[in-house]
C-alpha positions, 0 to 999 in steps of 0.5 A: 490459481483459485478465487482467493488468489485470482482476487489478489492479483486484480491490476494496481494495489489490492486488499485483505480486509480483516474482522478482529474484535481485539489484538493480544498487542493492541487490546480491544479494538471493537469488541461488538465488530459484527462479522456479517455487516462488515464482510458486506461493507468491505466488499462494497468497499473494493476488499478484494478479500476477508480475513475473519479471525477465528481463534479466541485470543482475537474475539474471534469464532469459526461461527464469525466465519459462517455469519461472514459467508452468508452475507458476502460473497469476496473470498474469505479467509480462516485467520487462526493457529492452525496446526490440524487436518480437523482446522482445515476441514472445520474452515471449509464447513465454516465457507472459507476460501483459503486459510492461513498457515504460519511457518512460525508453528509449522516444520516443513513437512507439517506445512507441506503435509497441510498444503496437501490436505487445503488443496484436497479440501478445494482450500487455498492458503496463505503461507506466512513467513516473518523472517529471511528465513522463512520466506525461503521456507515459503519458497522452497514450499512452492507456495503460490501465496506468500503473506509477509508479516511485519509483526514478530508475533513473539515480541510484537514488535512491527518492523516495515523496512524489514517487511519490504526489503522481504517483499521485494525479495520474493520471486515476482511470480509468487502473490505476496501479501504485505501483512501489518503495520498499514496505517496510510495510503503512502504505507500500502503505496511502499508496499506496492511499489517493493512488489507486493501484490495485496495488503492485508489490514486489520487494526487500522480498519478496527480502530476506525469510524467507519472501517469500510470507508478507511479500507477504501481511502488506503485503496484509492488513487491517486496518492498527493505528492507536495513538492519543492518543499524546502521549510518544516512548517510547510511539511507540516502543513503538507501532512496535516492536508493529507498528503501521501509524499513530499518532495524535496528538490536537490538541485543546487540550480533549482530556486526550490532547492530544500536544504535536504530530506526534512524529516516526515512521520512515517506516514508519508512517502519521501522523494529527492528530486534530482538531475542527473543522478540519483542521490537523496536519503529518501525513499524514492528518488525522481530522476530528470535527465538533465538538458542545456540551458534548462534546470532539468529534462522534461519528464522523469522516473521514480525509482526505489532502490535504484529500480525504476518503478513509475513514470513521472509525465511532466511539462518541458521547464517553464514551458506548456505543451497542449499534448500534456495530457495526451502524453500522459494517457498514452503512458504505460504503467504507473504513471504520475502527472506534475506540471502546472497542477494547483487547486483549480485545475487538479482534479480535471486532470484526475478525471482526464488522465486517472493518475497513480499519482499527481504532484505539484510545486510552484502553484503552491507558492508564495514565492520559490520555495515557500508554500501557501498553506491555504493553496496546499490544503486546497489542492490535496483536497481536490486531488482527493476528491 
């Protein structure tokens, strides 16, 4: 592996920050974006890399690649249509790290012949499928990078279900690269927990105040999980405080039983919370084992598609347990921290146990199954820092 590949597989959730001065789908986007300025503030940022679109159709120019290498030192990459020897070799003079092939213009021997000459020229590369497919293109390519596109760059057209289900089905020992479409935390969060290993992001940064500050809110954990919501105006209140998922109890014992999966924009991340057995049409489901005499078990694990991708540390029901946090710490892996969590005390635990997650529910209650809104945007700003 390079430094471009090195960078993407760094623990948790990583990013390809991107400079584009505008889209052919969305139109102009920062037509004054200086590629110097914003390579430097991506990497103080925590981008694992850059993508620095080249090509003229994006407002782009190998001369954006040159001034981005002279004030960063983050791995970069050369984003054009790349069909020629001459385009690598111009992308290593210009101080790229590694460049993008799209499988899209490229047969298999043309894509084979230019793996070969990046890797003669000290280049990595980002191989991008769209499809079924061509992730099997990439694949049989031996491709050590696998970028994943939820955009058809023929119609425009971004699906990120079909994306993730394509993420989770590549090889694990392959670094994929969620493409497009990324707009939130809980975006990226999906992608991460199908299996990818890095986000590439570029009109959400574009389209931002402060691009820099953007790509470090998508990076940051922990993700703010409002639980035990059982009314649309309290979703509503949940999304407009910035939570990044919402849970939904499916339980008929529990007094905050919802009366199921309410919608949420797309935004968000939705989770059943069950017993027992998985059920819910959500995109994660929390499974407690049950136990007698007790609405649920103590702890849980989330899972996505019936595979367990986290681990939910909480407290016994209606119980404290001094230990909770140590408990918690000693947990490997993902981990999301719920019991007895509200406003006051949120962030203490953050700091104390550094979360990829932390969720809440009856502190931020009237009464079972009614939120306080006042309590809920309290609570998600704290936990956000």
């Amino acid at each position: 592996m390079g430094r471009f590949a090195d960078a993407l597989r760094r623990p948790g959730l990583t990013a390809i920050a991107e400079v584009k001065r505008r889209s052919p789908s969305a139109g102009e986007l920062r037509p004054d974006a200086d590629p110097a300025a914003l390579a430097a503030a991506y990497e103080r940022a925590g981008a694992a890399a850059a993508s620095i679109l080249v090509d003229e159709r994006f407002g782009g120019s190998w001369d954006d690649l040159r001034l981005a290498r002279v004030s960063a030192g983050l791995p970069l990459l050369a984003k054009g249509f790349f069909t020629t020897e001459d385009d690598l070799r111009t992308a290593r003079d210009a101080g790229a790290d590694a460049v993008l092939l799209l499988l899209r213009d490229l047969d298999d021997a043309s894509a084979q012949r230019l793996l070969g000459v990046a890797t003669a020229l000290g280049l990595e590369v980002l191989v991008e499928a769209h499809d079924a497919s061509e992730l099997d293109r990439a694949v049989a390519l031996d491709a050590p990078v696998v970028g994943i596109n939820a955009r058809d760059l023929s119609t425009f057209r971004v699906d990120r279900s079909r994306q993730l289900e394509l993420v989770a089905r590549a090889p694990r020992e392959r670094i994929v690269v969620a493409e497009s479409g990324i707009e939130s935390r809980a975006q990226g969060a999906a992608a991460e927990l199908a299996g990818a290993d890095a986000i590439l992001v570029g009109s959400t940064l574009m389209r931002a105040r402060d691009p820099a500050a953007k790509l470090a809110e998508l990076l940051s954990r922990p993700l703010v999980k409002v639980c035990g919501l059982t009314r649309e105006e309290d979703v509503a209140v949940a999304v407009e405080a910035g939570a990044d998922m919402a849970g939904f109890v499916l339980v008929d014992e529990s007094p905050r039983r919802a009366p199921g999966v309410l919608p949420v924009p797309d935004t968000l991340l939705t989770v059943a919370v069950v017993v027992g057995e998985a059920a819910g049409d959500a995109n994660l489901v929390q499974l407690y084992a049950p136990e007698a005499g007790k609405v649920r078990g103590r702890d849980a694990v989330l899972l996505r598609e019936g595979k367990e991708v986290a681990r939910v540390v909480d407290l016994p029901w209606q119980e404290e347990d001094p230990r909770h946090f140590e408990r918690a710490r000693a947990t490997e892996g993902r981990l999301m921290l719920a019991g007895g969590l509200g406003p006051e005390n949120v962030r203490a635990a953050i700091d104390a146990v550094h979360p990829w997650a932390v969720d809440a529910s009856s502190s931020l209650e009237v009464s079972p199954g009614v939120k306080d809104h006042a309590r809920v945007r309290a609570y998600v700003e704290a936990a956000r820092g």
